[in-house]
ROTI-230492 format. One record per residue: y, z, x of N, C-alpha, C, O, CB in turn; residue in three letters. Coordinates in steps of 0.2 Angstrom, whole numbers, plus 5000, padded with zeros to 4 digits. Atoms other than C-alpha are relative to their C-alpha. Glycine has a CB too. Layout:
// residues N
YZXYZXYZXYZXYZXALA...
END
This chain:
// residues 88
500550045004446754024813500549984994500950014991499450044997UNK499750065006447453894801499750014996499150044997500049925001UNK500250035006447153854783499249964999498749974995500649964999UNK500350035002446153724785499550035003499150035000500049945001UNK500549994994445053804801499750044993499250024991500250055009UNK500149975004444853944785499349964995498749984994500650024998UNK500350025002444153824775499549985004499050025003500249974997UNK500550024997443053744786499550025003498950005003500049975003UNK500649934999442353914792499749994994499349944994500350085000UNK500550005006441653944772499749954997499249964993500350024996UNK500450055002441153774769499349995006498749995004500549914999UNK500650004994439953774784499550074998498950074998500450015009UNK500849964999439153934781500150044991500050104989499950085009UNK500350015006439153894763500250054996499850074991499349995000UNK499649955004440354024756500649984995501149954997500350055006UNK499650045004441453974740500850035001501050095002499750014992UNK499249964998443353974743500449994994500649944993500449975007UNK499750015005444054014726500750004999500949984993499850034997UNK499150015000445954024730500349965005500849985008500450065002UNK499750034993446053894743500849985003501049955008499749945001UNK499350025000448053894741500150085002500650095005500449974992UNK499649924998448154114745500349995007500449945011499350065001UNK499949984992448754194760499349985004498849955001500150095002UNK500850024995447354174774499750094997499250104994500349985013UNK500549945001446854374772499749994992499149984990500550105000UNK500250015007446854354753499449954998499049964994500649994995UNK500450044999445854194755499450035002499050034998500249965005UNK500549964996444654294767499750044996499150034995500350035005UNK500249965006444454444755499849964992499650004988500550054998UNK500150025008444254344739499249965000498749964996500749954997UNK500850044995442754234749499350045000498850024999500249995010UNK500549984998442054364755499750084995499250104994500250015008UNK500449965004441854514743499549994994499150034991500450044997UNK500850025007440754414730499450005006498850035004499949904995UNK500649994999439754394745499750065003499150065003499949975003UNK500149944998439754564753499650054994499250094995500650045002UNK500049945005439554644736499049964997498549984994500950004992UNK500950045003437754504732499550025006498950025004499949904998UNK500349974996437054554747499850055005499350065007500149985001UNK499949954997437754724755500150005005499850055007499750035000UNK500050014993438054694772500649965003500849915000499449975003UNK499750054998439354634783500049935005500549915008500450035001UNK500250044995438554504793500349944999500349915004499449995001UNK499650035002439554374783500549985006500649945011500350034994UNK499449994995441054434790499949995008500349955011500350074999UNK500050014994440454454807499949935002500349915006499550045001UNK500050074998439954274807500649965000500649925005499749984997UNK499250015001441754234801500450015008500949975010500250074994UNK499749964996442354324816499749965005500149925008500050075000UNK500350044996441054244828500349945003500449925009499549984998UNK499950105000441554054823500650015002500849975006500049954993UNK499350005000443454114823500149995009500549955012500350084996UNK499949984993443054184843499549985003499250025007500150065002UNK500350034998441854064848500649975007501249975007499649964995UNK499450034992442653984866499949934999500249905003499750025009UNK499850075000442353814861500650004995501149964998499549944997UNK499750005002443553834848500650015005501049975004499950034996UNK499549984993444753914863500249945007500649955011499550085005UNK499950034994444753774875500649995002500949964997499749965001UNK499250024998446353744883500550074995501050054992500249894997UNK499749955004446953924875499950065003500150115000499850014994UNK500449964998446154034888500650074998500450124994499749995010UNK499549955003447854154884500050014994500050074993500649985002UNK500249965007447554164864499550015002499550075003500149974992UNK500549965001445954184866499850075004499350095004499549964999UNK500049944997446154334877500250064999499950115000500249995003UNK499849965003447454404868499850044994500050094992500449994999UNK500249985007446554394851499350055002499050094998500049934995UNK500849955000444854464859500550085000500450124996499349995009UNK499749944998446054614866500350034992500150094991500749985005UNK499949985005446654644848499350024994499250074991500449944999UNK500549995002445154614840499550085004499150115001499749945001UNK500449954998444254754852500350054999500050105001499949995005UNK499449945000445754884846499650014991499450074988501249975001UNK500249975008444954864827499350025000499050074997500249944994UNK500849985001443154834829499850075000499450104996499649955005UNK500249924999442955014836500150044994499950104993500450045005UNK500049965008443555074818499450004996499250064993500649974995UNK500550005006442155004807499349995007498849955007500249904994UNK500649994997440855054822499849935004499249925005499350024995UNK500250064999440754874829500450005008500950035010500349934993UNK499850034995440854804846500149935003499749895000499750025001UNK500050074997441454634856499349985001499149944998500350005007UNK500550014998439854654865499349964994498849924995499950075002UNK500249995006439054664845500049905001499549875002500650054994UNK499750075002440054484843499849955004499949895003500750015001UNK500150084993439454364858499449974995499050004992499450035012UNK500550055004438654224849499549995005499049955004500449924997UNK
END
């Protein structure tokens, strides 16, 4: 995921991006703890992650997005979460 994909994730679902020059994580955490911390929940994030591994995004990539679900399914089990969780 690129910069801009970053931005265009939080402007769509209306999340403020206050360092749009950071790293991409620092970008990401800075986005997202005002809204985790006004709300409580991470469904934010999950949506984040959705749009990131949605398969239209993937077309003509069937290999990253294979590798990155495979990656992604090594962490999600840390914070209780599943792929399955994830299917838009």
């Amino acid at each position: 995921m690129n910069g801009t994909k970053i931005g265009t994730i939080l402007r769509v679902m209306g999340i403020p991006d206050p360092y749009p020059t950071d790293t991409k994580w620092r970008r990401l955490l800075n986005a997202l703890v005002p809204v985790q911390n006004q709300f409580h929940h991470g469904n934010h994030t999950a949506n984040i992650i959705k749009r990131v591994f949605d398969p239209v995004n993937c077309v003509g990539r069937k290999e990253q997005f294979s590798v990155g679900k495979c990656e992604l399914n090594t962490i999600l089990p840390s914070v209780d979460w599943s792929w399955e969780m994830m299917v838009i």
